[in-house]
One Martini backbone bead per residue (centre of mass of N, CA, C, O) as a GRO file, in nm:
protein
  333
    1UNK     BB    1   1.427  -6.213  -0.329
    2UNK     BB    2   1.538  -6.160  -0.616
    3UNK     BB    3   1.353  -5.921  -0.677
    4UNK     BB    4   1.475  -5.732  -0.489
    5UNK     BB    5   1.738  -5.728  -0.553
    6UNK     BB    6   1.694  -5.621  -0.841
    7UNK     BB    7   1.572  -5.389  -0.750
    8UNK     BB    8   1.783  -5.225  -0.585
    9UNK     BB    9   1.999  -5.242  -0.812
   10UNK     BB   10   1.842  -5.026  -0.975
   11UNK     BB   11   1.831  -4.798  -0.778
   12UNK     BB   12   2.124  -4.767  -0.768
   13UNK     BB   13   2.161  -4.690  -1.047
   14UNK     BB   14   2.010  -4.434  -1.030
   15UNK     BB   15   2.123  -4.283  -0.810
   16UNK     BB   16   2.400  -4.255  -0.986
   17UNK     BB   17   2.297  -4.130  -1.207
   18UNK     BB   18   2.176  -3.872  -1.080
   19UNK     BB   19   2.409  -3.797  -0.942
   20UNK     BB   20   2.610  -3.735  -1.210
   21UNK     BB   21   2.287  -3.657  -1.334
   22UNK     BB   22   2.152  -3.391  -1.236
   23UNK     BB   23   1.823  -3.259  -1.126
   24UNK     BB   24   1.641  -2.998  -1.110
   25UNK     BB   25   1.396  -2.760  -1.039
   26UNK     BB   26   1.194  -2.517  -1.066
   27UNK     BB   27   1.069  -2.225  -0.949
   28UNK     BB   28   0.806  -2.009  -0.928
   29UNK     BB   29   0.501  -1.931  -0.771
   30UNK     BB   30   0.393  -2.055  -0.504
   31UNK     BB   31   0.047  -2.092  -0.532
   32UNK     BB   32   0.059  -1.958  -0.818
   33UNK     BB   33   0.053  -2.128  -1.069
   34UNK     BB   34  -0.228  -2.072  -1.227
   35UNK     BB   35  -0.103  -1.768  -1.243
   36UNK     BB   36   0.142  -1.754  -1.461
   37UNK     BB   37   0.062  -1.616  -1.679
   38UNK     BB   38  -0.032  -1.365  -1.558
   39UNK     BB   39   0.244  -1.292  -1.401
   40UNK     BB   40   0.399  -1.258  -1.692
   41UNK     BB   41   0.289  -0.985  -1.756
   42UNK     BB   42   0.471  -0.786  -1.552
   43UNK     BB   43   0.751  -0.954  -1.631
   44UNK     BB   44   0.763  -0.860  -1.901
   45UNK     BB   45   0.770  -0.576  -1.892
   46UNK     BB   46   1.026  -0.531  -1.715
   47UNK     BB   47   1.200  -0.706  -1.934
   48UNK     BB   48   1.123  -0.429  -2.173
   49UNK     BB   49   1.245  -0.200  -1.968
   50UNK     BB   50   1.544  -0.313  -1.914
   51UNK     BB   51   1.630  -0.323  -2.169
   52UNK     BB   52   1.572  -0.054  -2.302
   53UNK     BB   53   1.669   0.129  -2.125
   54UNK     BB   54   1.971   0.023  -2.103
   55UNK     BB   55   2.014   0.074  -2.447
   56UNK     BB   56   1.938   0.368  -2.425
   57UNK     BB   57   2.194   0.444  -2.247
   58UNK     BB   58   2.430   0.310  -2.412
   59UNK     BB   59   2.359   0.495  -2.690
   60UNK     BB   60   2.401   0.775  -2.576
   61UNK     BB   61   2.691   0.734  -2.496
   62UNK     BB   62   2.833   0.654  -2.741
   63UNK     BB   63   2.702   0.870  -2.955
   64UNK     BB   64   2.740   1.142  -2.729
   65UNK     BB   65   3.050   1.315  -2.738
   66UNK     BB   66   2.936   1.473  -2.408
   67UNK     BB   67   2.948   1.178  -2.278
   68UNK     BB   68   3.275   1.136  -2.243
   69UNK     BB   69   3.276   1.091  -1.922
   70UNK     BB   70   3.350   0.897  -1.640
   71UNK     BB   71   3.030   0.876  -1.554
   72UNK     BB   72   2.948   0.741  -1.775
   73UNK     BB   73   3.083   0.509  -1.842
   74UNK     BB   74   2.997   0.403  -1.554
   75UNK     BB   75   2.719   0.375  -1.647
   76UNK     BB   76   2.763   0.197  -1.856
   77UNK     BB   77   2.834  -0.051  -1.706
   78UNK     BB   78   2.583  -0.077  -1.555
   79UNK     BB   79   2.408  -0.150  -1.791
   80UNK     BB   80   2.562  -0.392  -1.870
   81UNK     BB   81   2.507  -0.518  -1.561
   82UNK     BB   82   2.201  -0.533  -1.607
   83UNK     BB   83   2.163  -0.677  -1.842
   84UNK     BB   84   2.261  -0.940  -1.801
   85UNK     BB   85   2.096  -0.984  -1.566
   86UNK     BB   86   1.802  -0.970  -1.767
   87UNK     BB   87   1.929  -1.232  -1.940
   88UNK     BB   88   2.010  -1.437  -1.699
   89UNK     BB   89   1.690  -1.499  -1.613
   90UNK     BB   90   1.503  -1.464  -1.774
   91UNK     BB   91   1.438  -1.748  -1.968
   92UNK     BB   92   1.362  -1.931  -1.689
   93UNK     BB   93   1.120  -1.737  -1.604
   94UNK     BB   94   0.963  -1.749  -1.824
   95UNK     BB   95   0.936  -2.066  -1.877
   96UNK     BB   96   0.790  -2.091  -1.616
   97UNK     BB   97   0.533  -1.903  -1.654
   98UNK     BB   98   0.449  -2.052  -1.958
   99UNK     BB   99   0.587  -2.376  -1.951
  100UNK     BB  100   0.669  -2.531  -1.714
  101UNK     BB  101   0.981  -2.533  -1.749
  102UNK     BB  102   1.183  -2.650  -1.487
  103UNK     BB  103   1.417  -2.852  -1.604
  104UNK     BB  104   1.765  -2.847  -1.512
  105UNK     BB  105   2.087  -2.864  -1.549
  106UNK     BB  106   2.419  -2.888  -1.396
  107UNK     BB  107   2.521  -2.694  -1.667
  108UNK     BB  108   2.300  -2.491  -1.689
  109UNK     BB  109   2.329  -2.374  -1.390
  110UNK     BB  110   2.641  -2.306  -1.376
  111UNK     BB  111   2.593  -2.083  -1.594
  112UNK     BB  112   2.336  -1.932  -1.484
  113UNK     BB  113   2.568  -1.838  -1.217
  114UNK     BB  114   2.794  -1.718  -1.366
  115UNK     BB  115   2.637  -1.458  -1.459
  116UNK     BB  116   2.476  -1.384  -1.209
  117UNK     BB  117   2.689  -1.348  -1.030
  118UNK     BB  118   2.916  -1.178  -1.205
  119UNK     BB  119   2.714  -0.943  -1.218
  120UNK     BB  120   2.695  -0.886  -0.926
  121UNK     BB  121   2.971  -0.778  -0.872
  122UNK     BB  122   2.989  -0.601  -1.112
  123UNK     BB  123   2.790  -0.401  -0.959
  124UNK     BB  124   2.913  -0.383  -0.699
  125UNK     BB  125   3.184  -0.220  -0.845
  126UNK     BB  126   3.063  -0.007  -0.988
  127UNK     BB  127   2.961   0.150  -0.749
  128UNK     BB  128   3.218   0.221  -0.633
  129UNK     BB  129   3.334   0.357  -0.854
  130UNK     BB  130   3.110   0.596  -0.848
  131UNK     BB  131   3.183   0.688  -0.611
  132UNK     BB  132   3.493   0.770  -0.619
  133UNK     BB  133   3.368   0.986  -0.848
  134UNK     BB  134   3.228   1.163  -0.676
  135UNK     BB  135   3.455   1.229  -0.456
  136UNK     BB  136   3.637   1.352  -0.655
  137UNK     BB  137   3.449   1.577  -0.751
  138UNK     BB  138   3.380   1.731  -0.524
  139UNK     BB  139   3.720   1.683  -0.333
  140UNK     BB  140   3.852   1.706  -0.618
  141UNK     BB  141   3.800   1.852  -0.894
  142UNK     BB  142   4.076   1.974  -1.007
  143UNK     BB  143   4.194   1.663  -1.034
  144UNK     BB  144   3.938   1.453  -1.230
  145UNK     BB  145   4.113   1.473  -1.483
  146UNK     BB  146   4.362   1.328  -1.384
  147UNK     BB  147   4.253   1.074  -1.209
  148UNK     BB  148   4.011   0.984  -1.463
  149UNK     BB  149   4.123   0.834  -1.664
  150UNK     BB  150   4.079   0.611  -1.968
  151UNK     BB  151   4.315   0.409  -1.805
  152UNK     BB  152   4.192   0.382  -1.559
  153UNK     BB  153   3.905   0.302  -1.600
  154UNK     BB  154   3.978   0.056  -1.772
  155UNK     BB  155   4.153  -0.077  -1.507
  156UNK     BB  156   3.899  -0.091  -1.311
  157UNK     BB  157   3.767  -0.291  -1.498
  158UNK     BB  158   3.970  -0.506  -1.509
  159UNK     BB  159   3.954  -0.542  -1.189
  160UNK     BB  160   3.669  -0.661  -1.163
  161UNK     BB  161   3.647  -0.878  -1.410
  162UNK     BB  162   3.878  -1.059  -1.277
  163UNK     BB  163   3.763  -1.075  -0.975
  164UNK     BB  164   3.488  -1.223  -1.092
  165UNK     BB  165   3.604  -1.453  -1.235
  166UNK     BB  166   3.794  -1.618  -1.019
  167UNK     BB  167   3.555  -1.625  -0.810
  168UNK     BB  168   3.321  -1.779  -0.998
  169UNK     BB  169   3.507  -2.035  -1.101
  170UNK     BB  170   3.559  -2.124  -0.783
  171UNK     BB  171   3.297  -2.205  -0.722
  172UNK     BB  172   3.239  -2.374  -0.928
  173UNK     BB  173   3.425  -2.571  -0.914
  174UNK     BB  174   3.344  -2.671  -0.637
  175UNK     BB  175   3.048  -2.774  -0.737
  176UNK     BB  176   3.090  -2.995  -0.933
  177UNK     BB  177   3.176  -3.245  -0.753
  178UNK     BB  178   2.878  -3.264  -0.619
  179UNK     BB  179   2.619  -3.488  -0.463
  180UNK     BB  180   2.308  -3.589  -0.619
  181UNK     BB  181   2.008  -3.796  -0.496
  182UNK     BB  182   1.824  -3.628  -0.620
  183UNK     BB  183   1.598  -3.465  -0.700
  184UNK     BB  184   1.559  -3.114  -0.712
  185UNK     BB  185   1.395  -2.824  -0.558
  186UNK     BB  186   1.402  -2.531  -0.610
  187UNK     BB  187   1.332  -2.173  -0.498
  188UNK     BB  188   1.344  -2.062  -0.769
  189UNK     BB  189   1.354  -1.960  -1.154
  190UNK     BB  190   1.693  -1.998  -1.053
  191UNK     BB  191   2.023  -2.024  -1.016
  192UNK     BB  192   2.152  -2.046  -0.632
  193UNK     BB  193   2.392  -2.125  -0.463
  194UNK     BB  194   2.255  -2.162  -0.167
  195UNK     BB  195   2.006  -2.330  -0.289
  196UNK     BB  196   2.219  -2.560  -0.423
  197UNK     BB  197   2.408  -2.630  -0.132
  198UNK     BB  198   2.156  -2.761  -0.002
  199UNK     BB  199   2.116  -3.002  -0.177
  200UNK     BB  200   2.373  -3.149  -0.075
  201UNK     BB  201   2.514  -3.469   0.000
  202UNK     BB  202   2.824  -3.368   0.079
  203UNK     BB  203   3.078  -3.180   0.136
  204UNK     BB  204   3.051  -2.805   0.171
  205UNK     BB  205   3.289  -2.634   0.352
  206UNK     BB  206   3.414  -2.516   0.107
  207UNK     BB  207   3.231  -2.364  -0.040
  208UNK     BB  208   3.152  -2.188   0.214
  209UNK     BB  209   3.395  -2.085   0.266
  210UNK     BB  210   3.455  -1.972  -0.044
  211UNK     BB  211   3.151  -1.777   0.015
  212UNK     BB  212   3.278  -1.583   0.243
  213UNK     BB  213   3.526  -1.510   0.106
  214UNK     BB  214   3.368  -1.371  -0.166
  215UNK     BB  215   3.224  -1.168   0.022
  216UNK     BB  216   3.464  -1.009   0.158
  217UNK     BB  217   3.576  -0.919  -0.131
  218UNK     BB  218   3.292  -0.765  -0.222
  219UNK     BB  219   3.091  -0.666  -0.011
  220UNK     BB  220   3.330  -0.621   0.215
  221UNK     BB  221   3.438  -0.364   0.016
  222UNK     BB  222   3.254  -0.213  -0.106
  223UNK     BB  223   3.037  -0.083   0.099
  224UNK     BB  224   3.296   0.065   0.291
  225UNK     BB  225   3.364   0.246   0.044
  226UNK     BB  226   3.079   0.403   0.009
  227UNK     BB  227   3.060   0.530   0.288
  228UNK     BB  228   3.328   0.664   0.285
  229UNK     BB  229   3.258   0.862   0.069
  230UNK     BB  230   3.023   0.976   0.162
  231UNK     BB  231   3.132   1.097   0.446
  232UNK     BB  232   3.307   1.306   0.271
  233UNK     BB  233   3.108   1.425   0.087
  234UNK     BB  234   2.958   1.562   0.370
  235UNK     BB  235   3.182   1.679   0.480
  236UNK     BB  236   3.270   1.874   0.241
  237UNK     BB  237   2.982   2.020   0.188
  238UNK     BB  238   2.994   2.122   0.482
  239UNK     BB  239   3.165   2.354   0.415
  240UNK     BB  240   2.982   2.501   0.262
  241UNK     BB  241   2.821   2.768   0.248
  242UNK     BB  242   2.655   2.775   0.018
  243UNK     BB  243   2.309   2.648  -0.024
  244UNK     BB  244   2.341   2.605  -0.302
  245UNK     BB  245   2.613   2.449  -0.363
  246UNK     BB  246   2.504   2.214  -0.172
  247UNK     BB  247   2.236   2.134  -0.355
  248UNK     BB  248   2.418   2.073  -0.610
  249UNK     BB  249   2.607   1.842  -0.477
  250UNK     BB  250   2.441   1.656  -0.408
  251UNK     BB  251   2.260   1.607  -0.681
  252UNK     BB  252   2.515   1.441  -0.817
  253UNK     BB  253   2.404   1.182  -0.587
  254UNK     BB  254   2.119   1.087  -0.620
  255UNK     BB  255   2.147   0.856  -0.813
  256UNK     BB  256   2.338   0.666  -0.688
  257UNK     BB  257   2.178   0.623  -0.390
  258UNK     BB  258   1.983   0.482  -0.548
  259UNK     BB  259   2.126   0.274  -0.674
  260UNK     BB  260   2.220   0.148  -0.398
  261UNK     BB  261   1.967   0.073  -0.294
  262UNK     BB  262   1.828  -0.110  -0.518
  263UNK     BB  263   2.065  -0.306  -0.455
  264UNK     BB  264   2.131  -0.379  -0.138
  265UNK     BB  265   1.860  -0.428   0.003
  266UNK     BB  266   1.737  -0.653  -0.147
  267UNK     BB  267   1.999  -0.848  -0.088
  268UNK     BB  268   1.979  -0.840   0.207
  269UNK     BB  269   1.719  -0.946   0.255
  270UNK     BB  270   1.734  -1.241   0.081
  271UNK     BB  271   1.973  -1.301   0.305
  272UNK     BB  272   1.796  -1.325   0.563
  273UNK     BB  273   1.548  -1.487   0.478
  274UNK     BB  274   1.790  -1.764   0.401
  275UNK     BB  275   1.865  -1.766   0.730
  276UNK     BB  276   1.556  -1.694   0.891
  277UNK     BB  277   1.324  -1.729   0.707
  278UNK     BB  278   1.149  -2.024   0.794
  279UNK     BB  279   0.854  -1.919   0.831
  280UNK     BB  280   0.833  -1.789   0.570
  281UNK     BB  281   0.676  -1.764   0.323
  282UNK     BB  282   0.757  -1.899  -0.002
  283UNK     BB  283   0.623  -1.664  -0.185
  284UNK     BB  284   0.824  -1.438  -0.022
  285UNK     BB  285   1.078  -1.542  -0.168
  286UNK     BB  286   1.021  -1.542  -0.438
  287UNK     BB  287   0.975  -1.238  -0.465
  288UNK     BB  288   1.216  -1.124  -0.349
  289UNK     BB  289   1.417  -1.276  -0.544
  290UNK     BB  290   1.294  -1.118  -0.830
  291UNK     BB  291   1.327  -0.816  -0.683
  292UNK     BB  292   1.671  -0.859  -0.675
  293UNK     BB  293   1.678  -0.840  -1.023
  294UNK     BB  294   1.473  -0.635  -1.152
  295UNK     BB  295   1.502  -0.391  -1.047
  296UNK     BB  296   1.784  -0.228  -1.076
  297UNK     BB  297   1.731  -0.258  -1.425
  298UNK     BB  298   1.451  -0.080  -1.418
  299UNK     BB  299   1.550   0.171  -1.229
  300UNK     BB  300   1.832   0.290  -1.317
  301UNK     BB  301   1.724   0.457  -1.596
  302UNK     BB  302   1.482   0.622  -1.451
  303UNK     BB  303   1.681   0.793  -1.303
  304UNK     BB  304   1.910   0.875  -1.463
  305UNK     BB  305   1.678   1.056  -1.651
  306UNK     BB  306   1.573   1.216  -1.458
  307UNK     BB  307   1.837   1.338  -1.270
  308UNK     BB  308   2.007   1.360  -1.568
  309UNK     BB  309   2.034   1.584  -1.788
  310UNK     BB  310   2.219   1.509  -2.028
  311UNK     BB  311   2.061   1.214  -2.042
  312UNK     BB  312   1.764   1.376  -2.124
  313UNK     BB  313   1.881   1.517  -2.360
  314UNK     BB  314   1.978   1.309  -2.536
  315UNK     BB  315   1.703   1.174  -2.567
  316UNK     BB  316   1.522   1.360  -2.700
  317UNK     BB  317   1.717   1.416  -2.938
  318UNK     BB  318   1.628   1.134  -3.044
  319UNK     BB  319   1.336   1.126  -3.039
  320UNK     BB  320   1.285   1.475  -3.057
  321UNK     BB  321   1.462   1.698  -3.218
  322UNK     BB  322   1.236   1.973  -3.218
  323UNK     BB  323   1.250   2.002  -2.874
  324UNK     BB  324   1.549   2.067  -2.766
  325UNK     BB  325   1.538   2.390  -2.768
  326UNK     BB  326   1.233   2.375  -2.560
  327UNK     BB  327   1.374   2.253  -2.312
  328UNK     BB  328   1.290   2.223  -1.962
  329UNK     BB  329   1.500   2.182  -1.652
  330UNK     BB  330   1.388   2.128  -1.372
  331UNK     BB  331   1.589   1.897  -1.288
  332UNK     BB  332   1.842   1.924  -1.114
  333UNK     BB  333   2.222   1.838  -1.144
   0.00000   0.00000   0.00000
């Protein structure tokens, strides 16, 4: 009986340890452990794909004087929130592929939580910022540079800024004093708000509550931002009488929907997934996860030299110096 009871109270004691100092476990891609090694390998090309493409991105727009107006700007602000994103997951994500180094602490978690979701808004307001921008050129062209001036921009990134840290530190801050009661197995190889907060046994409403408010002031203002945007500068272009003029204005919207199709619809789906799909195999929730942060990263910058003249030509010019006088610009910007 007295050893019973001496165990009882040791049990009491690991529990309220583990309460303070939770551990986390993540998870890489569930059934196919054995395959990490492998599955590391193109994982590593995509997040060296991420880097060198956003670096030679804002390296072209920094050094080419040519480049210095609004719409690169927001690209360079792009390129920075894309790297964000694809350095606050590699380290946990290549770690838990190569050496299954699972376990994260509690304070280690909500560090790159600050930067993952804070990269995700400001990617999301960058986006808005863009359409903006589009909108600007196209439906009011004679006064965009009067609109967009570099302390307007400037302003812009200031207010996106602020939005993100205020929201996001309110989040960890709301997220810090919940009592988790046992090692916890995260779903990704990441950590994830909503996939932290339930595994809390704590009363978590105030949380939701200011994750549904965070999520309205974010992604509740940015996409009806850019749709109206869309609108107007569809309406606007149909009035243009010119067939060519009309395909002009088009096309210098194209890598930007790219931009955007590649940013929200992996987000949207992943969203919908960890709320309705719980009959959905694991392993399809963590692919879902890895390329809702993977893909934009990698792929925003090859739309926009292949799609962005200027900033082709500038990347060639830096390549290959003595072919830029013989490039040829098949796709018009």
């Amino acid at each position: 009986m007295r050893t019973f009871a001496t165990n009882s109270k040791h049990i009491k004691i690991l529990s309220n340890i583990t309460s303070t100092f939770p551990t986390f476990l993540l998870t890489g891609i569930p059934g196919l452990e054995s395959a990490h090694a492998w599955i590391s390998i193109p994982f590593s090309c995509l997040y060296v794909i991420a880097l060198s493409g956003n670096s030679m991105i804002l390296f072209v727009i920094i050094t080419q004087q040519s480049l210095h107006e609004p719409m690169y700007y927001f690209l360079s602000m792009l390129s920075v929130t894309d790297l964000g994103l694809t350095v606050s997951t590699m380290s946990t994500t290549l770690a838990v592929l190569w050496f299954n180094a699972r376990e994260i602490s509690l304070d280690s978690c909500l560090i790159q939580m600050f930067f993952l979701h804070g990269f995700t808004v400001m990617e999301s307001g960058v986006l808005m910022a863009m359409a903006f921008d589009r909108y600007v050129a196209i439906c009011n062209p004679l006064r965009y540079t009067t609109i967009l001036t570099n302390s307007r921009i400037f302003q812009l990134g200031l207010v996106m800024t602020i939005r993100t840290v205020v929201l996001i530190v309110t989040i960890i801050v709301l997220l810090k004093p919940l009592s988790f009661c046992r090692i916890n197995v995260l779903s990704h190889s990441y950590c994830y708000h909503p996939d932290i907060l339930k595994l809390s046994c704590s009363d978590t409403r105030a949380n939701s509550i200011f994750g549904l408010i965070a999520l309205v002031l974010t992604t509740g203002i940015d996409t009806p931002s850019i749709v109206v945007s869309y609108i107007l500068i569809i309406r606007s272009v149909l009035s243009i009488a010119s067939p060519e003029e009309r395909h002009k204005a088009f096309s210098t919207c194209v890598s930007h929907i790219g931009a955007v199709a590649i940013f929200y619809i992996p987000m949207t789906t992943l969203s919908l997934v960890h709320r309705y799909g719980h009959s959905v195999p694991k392993v399809v929730h963590s692919m879902m996860a890895n390329i809702y942060l993977i893909l934009p990263p990698v792929l925003n910058p090859i739309i926009y030299s292949v799609k962005t003249k200027q900033i082709r030509k500038a990347i060639l010019k830096i390549l290959h110096p003595s072919l830029t006088s013989n490039v040829v610009n098949p796709i018009p910007f």
